[in-house]
N, CA, C and O atoms as CSV, one atom per row, in Angstrom:
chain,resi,resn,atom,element,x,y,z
A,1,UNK,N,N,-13.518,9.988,6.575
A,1,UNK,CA,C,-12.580,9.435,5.611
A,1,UNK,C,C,-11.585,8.574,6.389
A,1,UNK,O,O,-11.142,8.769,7.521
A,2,UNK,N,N,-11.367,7.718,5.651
A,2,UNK,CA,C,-10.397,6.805,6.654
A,2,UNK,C,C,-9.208,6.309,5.331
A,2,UNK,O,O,-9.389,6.349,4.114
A,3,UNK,N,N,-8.150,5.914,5.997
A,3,UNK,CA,C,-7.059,5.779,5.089
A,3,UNK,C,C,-6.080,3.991,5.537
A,3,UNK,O,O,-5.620,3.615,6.615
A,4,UNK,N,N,-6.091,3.585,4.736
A,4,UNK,CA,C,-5.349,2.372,4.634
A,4,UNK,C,C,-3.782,2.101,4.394
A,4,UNK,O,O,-3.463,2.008,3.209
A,5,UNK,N,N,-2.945,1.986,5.172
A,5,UNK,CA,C,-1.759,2.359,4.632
A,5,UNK,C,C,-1.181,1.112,4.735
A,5,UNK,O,O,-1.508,0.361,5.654
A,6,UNK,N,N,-0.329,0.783,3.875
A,6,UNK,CA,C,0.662,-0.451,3.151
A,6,UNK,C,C,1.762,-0.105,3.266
A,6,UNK,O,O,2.335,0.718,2.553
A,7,UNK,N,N,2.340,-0.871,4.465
A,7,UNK,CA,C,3.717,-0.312,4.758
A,7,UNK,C,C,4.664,-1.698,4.444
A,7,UNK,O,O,4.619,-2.860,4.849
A,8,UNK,N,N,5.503,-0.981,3.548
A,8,UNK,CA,C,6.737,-2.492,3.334
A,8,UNK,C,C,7.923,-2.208,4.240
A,8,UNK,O,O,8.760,-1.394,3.853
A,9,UNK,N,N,8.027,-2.653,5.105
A,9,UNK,CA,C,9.456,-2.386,5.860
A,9,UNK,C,C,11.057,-2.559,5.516
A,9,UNK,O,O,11.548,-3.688,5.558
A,10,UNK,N,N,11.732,-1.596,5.229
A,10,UNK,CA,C,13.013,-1.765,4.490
A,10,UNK,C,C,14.116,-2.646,5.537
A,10,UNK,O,O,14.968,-2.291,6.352
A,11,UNK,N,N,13.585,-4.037,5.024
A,11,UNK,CA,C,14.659,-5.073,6.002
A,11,UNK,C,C,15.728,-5.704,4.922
A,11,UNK,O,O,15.493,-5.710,3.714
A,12,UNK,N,N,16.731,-6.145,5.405
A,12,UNK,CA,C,18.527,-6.288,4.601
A,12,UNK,C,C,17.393,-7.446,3.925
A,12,UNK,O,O,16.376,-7.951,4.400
A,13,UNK,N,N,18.206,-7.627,2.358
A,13,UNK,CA,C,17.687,-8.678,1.480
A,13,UNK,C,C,16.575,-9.155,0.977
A,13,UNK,O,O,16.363,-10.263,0.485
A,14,UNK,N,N,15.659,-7.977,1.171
A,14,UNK,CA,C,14.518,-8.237,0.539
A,14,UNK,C,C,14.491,-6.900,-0.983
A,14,UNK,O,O,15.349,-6.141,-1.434
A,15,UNK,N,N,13.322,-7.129,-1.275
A,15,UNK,CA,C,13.268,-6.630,-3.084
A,15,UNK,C,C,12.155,-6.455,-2.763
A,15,UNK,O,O,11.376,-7.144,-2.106
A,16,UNK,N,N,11.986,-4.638,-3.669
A,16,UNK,CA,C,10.613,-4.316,-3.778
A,16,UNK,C,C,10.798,-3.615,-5.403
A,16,UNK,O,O,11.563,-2.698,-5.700
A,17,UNK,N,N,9.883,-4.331,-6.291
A,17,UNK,CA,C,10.181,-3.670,-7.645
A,17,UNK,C,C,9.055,-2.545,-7.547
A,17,UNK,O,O,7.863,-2.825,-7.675
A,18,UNK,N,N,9.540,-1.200,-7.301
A,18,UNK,CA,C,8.718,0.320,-7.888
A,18,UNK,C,C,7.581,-0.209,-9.031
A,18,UNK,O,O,6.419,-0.616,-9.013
A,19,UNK,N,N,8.870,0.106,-10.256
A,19,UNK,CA,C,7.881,0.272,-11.020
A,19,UNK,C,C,6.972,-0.971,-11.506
A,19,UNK,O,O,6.116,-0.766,-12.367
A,20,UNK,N,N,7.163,-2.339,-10.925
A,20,UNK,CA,C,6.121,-3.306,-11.493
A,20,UNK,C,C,4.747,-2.715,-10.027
A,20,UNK,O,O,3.597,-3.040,-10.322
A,21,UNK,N,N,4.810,-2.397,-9.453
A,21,UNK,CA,C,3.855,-1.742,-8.263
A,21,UNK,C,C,3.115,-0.640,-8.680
A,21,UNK,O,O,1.899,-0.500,-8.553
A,22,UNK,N,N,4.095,0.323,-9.306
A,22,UNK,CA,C,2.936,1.790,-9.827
A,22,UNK,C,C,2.752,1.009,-11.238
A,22,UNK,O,O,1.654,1.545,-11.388
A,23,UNK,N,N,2.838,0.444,-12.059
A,23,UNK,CA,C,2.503,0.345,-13.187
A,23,UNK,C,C,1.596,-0.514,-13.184
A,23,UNK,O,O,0.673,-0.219,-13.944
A,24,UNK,N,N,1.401,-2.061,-12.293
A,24,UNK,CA,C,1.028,-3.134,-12.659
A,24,UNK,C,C,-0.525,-3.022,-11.399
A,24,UNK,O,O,-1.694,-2.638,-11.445
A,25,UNK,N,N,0.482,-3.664,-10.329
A,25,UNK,CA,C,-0.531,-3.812,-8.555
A,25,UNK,C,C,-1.562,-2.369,-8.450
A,25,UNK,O,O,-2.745,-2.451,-8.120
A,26,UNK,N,N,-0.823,-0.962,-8.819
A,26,UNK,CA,C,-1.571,-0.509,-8.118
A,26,UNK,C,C,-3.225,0.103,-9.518
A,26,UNK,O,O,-4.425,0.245,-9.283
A,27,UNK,N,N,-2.678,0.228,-10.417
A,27,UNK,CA,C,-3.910,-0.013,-11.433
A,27,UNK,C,C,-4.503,-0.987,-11.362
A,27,UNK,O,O,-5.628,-0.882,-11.848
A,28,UNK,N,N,-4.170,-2.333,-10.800
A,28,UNK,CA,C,-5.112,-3.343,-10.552
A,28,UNK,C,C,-6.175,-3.042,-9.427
A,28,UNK,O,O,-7.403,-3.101,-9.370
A,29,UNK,N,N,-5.169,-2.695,-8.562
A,29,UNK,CA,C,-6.209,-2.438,-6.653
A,29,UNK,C,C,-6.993,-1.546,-7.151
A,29,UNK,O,O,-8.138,-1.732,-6.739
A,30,UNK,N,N,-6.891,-0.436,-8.022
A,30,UNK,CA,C,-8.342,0.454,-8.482
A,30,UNK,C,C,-9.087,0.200,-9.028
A,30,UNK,O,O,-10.232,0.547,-8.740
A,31,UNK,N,N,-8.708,-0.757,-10.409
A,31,UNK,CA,C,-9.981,-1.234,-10.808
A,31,UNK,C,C,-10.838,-2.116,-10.049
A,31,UNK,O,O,-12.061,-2.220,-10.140
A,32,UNK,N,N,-9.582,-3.100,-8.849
A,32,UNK,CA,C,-10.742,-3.870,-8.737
A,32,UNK,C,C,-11.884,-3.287,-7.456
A,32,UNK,O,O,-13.069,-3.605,-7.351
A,33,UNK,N,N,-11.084,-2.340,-6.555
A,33,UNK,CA,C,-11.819,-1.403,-5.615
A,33,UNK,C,C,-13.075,-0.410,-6.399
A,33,UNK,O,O,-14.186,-0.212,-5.907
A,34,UNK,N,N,-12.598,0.132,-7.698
A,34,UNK,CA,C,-13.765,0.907,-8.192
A,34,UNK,C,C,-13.639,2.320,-7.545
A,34,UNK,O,O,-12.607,2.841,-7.122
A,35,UNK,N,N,-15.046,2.892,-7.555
A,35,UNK,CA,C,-15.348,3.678,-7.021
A,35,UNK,C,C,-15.180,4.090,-5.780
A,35,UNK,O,O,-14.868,5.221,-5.407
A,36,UNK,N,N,-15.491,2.715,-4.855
A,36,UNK,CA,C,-15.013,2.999,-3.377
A,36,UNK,C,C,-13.683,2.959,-3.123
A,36,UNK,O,O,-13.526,2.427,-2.025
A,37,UNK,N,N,-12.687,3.257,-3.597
A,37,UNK,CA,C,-11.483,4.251,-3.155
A,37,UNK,C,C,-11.106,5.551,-3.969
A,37,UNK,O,O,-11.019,5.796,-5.173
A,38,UNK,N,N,-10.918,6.278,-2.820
A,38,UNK,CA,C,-11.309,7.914,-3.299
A,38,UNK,C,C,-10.125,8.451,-3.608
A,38,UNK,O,O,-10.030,9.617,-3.989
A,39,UNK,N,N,-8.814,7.419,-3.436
A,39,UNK,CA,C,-7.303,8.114,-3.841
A,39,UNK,C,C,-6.418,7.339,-3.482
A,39,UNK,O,O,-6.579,6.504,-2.591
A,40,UNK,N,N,-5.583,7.473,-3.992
A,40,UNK,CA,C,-4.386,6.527,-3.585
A,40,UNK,C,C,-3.275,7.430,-3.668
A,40,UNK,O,O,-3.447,8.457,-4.325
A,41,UNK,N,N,-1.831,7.171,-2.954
A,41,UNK,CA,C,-0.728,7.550,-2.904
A,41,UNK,C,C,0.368,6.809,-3.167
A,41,UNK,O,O,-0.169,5.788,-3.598
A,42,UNK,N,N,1.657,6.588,-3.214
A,42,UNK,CA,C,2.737,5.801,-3.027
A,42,UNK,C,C,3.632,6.683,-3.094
A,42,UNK,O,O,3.869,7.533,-3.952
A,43,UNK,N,N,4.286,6.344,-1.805
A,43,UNK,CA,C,5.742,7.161,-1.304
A,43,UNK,C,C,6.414,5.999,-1.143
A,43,UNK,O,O,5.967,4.907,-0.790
A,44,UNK,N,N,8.109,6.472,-1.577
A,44,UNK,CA,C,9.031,5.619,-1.909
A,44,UNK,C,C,10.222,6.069,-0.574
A,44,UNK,O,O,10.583,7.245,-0.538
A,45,UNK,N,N,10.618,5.365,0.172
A,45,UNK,CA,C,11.301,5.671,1.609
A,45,UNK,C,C,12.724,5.777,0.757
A,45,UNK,O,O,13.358,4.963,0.087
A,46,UNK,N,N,12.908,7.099,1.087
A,46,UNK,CA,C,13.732,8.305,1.228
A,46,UNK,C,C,15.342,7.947,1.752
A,46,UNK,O,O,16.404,7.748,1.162
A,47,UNK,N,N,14.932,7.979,3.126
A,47,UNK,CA,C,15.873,8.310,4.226
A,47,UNK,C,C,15.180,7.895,5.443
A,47,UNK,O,O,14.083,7.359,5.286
A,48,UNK,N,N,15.719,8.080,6.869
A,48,UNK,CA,C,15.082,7.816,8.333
A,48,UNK,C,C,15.115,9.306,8.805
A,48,UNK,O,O,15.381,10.085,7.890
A,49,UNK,N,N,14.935,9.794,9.851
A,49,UNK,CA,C,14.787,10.826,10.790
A,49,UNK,C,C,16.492,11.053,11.028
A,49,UNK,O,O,16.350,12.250,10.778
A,50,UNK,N,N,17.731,10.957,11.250
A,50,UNK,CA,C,18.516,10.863,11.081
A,50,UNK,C,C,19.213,11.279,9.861
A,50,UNK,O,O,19.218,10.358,9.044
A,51,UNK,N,N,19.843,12.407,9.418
A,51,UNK,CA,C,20.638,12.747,8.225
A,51,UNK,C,C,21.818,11.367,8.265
A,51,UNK,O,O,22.608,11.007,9.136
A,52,UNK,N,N,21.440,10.731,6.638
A,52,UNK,CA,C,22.485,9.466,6.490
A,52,UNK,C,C,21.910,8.207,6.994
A,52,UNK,O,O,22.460,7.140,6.723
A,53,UNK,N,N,20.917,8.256,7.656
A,53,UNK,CA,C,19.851,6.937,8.159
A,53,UNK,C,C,19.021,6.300,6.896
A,53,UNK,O,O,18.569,7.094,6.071
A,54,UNK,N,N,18.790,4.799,6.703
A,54,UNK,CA,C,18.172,4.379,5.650
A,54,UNK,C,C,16.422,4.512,6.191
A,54,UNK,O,O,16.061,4.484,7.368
A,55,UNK,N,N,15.656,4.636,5.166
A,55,UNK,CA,C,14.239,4.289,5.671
A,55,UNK,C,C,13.837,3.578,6.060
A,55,UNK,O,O,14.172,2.475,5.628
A,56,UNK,N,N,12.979,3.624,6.987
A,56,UNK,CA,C,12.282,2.343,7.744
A,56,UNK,C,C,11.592,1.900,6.920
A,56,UNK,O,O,11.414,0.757,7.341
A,57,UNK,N,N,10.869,2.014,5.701
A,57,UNK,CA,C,9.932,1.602,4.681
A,57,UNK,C,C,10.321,1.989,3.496
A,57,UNK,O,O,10.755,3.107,3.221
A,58,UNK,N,N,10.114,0.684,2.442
A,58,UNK,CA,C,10.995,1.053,1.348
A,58,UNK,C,C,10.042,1.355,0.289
A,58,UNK,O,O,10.340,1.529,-0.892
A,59,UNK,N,N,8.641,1.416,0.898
A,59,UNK,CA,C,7.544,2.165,0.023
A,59,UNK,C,C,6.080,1.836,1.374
A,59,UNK,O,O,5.922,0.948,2.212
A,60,UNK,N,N,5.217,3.135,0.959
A,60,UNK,CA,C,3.997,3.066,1.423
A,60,UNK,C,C,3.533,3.207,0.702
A,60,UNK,O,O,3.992,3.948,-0.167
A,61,UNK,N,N,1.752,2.327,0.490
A,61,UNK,CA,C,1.064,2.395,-0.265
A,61,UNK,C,C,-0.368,2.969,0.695
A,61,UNK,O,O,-0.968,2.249,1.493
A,62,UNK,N,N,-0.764,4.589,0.357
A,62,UNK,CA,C,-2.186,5.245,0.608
A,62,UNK,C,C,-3.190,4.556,0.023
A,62,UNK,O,O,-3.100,4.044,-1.093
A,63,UNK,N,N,-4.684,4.495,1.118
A,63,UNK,CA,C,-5.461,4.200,0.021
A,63,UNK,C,C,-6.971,4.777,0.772
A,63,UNK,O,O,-7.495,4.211,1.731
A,64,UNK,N,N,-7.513,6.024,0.096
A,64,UNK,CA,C,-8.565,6.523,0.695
A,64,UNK,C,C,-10.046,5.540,0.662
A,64,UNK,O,O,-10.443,4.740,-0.186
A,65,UNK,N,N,-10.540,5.908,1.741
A,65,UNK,CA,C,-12.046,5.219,1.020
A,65,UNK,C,C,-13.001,6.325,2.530
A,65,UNK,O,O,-12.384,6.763,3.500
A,66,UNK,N,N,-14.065,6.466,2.373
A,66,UNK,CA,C,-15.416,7.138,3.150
A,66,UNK,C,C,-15.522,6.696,4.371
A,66,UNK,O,O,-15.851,7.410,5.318
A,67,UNK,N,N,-15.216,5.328,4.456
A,67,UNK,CA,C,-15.494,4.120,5.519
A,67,UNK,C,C,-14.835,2.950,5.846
A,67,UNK,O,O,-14.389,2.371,4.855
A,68,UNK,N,N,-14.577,2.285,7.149
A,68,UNK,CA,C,-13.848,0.952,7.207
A,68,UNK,C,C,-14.672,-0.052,6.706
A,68,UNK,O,O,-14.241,-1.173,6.435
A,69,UNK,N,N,-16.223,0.397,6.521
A,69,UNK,CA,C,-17.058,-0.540,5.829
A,69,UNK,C,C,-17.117,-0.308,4.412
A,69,UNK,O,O,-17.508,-1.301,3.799
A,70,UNK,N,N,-16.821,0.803,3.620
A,70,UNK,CA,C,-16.963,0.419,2.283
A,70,UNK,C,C,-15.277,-0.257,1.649
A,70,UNK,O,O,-15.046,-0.867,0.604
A,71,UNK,N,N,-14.559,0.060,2.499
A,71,UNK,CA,C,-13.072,-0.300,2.470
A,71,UNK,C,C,-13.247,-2.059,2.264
A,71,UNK,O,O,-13.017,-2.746,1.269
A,72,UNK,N,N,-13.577,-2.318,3.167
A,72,UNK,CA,C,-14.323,-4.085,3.386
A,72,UNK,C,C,-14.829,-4.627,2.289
A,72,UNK,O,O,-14.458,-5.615,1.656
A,73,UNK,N,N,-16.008,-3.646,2.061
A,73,UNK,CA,C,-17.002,-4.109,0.975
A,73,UNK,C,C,-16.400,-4.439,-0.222
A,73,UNK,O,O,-16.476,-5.485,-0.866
A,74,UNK,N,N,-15.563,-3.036,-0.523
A,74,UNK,CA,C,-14.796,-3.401,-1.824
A,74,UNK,C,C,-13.512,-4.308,-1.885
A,74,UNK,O,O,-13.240,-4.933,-2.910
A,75,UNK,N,N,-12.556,-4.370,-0.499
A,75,UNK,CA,C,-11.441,-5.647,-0.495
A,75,UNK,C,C,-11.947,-7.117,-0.956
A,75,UNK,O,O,-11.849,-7.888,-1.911
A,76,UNK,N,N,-12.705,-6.996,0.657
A,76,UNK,CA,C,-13.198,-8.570,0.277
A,76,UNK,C,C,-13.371,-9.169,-0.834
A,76,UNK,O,O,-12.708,-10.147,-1.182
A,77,UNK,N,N,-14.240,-8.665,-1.473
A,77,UNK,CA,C,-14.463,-9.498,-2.660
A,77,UNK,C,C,-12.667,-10.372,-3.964
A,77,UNK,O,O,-12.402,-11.416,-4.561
A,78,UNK,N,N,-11.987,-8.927,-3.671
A,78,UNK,CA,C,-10.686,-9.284,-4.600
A,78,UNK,C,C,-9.592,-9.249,-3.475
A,78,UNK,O,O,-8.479,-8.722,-3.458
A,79,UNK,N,N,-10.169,-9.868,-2.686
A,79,UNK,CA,C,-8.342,-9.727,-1.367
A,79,UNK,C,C,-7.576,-10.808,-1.974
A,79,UNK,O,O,-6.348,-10.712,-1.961
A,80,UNK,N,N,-8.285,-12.101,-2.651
A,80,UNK,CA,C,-7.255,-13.401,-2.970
A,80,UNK,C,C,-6.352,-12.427,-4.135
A,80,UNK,O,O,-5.191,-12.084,-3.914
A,81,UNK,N,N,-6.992,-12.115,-5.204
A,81,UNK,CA,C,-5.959,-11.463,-6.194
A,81,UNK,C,C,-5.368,-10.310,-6.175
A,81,UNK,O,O,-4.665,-9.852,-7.076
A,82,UNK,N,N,-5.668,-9.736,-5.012
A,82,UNK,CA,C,-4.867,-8.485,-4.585
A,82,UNK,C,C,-3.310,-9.010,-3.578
A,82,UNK,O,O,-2.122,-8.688,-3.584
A,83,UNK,N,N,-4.009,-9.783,-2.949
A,83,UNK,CA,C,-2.816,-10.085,-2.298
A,83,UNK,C,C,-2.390,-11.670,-2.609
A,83,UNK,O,O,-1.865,-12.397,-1.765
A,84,UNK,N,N,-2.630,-11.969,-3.628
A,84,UNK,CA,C,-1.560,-13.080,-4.607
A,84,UNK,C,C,-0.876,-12.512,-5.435
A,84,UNK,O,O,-0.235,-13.268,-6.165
A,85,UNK,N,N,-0.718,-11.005,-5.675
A,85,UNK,CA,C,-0.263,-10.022,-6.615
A,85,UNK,C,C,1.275,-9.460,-5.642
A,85,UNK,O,O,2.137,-8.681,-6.049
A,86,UNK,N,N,1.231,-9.986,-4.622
A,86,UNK,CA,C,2.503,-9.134,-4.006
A,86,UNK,C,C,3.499,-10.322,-4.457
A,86,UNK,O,O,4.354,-9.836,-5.196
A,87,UNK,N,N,3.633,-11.295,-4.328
A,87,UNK,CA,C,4.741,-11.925,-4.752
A,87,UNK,C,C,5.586,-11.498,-5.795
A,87,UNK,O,O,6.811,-11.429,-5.703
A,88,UNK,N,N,4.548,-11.054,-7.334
A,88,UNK,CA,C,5.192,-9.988,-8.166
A,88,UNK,C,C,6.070,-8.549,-7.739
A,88,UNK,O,O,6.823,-7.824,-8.389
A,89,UNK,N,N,5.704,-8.528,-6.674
A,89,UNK,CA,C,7.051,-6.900,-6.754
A,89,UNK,C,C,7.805,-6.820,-5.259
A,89,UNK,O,O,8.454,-5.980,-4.636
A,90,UNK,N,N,7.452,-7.849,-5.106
A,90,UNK,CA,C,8.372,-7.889,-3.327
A,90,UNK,C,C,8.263,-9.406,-2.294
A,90,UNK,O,O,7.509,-10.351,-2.529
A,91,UNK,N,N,9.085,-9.316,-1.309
A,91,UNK,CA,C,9.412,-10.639,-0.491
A,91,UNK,C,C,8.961,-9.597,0.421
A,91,UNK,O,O,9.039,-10.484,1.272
A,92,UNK,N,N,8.717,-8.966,0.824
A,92,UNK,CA,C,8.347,-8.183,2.053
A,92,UNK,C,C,6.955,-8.498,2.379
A,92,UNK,O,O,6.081,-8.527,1.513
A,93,UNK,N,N,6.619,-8.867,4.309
A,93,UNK,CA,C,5.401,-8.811,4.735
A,93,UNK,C,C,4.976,-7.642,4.897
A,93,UNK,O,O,5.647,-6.996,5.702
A,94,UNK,N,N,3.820,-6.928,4.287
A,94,UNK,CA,C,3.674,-5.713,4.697
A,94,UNK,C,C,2.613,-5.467,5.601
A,94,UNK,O,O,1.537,-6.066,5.579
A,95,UNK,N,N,3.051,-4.248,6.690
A,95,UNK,CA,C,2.370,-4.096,7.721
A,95,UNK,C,C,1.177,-3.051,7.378
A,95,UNK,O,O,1.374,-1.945,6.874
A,96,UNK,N,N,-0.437,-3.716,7.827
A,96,UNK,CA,C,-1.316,-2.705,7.563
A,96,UNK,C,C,-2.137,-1.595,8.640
A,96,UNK,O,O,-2.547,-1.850,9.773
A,97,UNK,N,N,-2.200,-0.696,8.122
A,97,UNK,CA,C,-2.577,0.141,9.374
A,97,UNK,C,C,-4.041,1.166,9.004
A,97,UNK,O,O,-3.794,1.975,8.109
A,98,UNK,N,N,-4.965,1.215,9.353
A,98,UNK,CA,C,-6.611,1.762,8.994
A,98,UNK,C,C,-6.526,2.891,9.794
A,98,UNK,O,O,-6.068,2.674,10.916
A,99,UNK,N,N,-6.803,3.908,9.569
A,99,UNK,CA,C,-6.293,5.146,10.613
A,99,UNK,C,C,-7.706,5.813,9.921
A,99,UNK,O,O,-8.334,5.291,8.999
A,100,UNK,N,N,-8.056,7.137,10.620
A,100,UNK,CA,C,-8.838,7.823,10.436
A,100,UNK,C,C,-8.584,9.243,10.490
A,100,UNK,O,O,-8.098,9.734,11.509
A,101,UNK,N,N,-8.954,10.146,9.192
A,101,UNK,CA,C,-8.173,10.602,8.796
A,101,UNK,C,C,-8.982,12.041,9.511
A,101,UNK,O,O,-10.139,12.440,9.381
A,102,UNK,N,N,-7.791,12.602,10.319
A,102,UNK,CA,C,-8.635,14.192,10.788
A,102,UNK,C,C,-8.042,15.132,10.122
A,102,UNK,O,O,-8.897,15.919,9.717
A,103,UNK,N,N,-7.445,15.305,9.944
A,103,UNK,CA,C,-6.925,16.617,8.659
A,103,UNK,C,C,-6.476,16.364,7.429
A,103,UNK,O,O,-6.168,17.292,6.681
């Protein structure tokens, strides 16, 4: 299992709209992924490691799939309208990270 994570970094003056993201982007990324993603998450940054520290990320977006190849299989095809869809809920570049998931 391998996991895809969508990290928006909480930098001064940028905008991330929540709920146009869980309501709108992320029902889109499933339909258009399908079957080959096995789950998704979204955590909304909290706090930092520091009591009174802001988060380093002002949301992560999980996204399971079996493989870095079925992950592929199913992006590719909709990466233009997946990621022409961020302008709708944020100015943030978000950083991506493919990890593999042992526990």
């Amino acid at each position: 299992m391998i996991k895809v994570s969508v990290m928006y970094p909480n930098v001064e003056g940028s905008r991330f709209d929540m709920k146009y993201y869980l309501e709108k982007h992320i029902p889109m990324v499933r339909q258009r992924l399908g079957p080959a993603m096995k789950g998704v998450a979204v955590e909304e940054g909290l706090g930092g490691g520091e009591p009174g520290s802001p988060a380093p990320y002002v949301a992560v977006g999980h996204l399971l799939f079996e493989s870095v190849e079925a992950f592929q299989n199913s992006f590719g095809p909709h990466a233009q309208a997946i990621l022409g869809d961020i302008p709708n809920y944020t100015n943030i570049q978000p950083t991506i990270q493919i990890g593999n998931v042992k526990l």
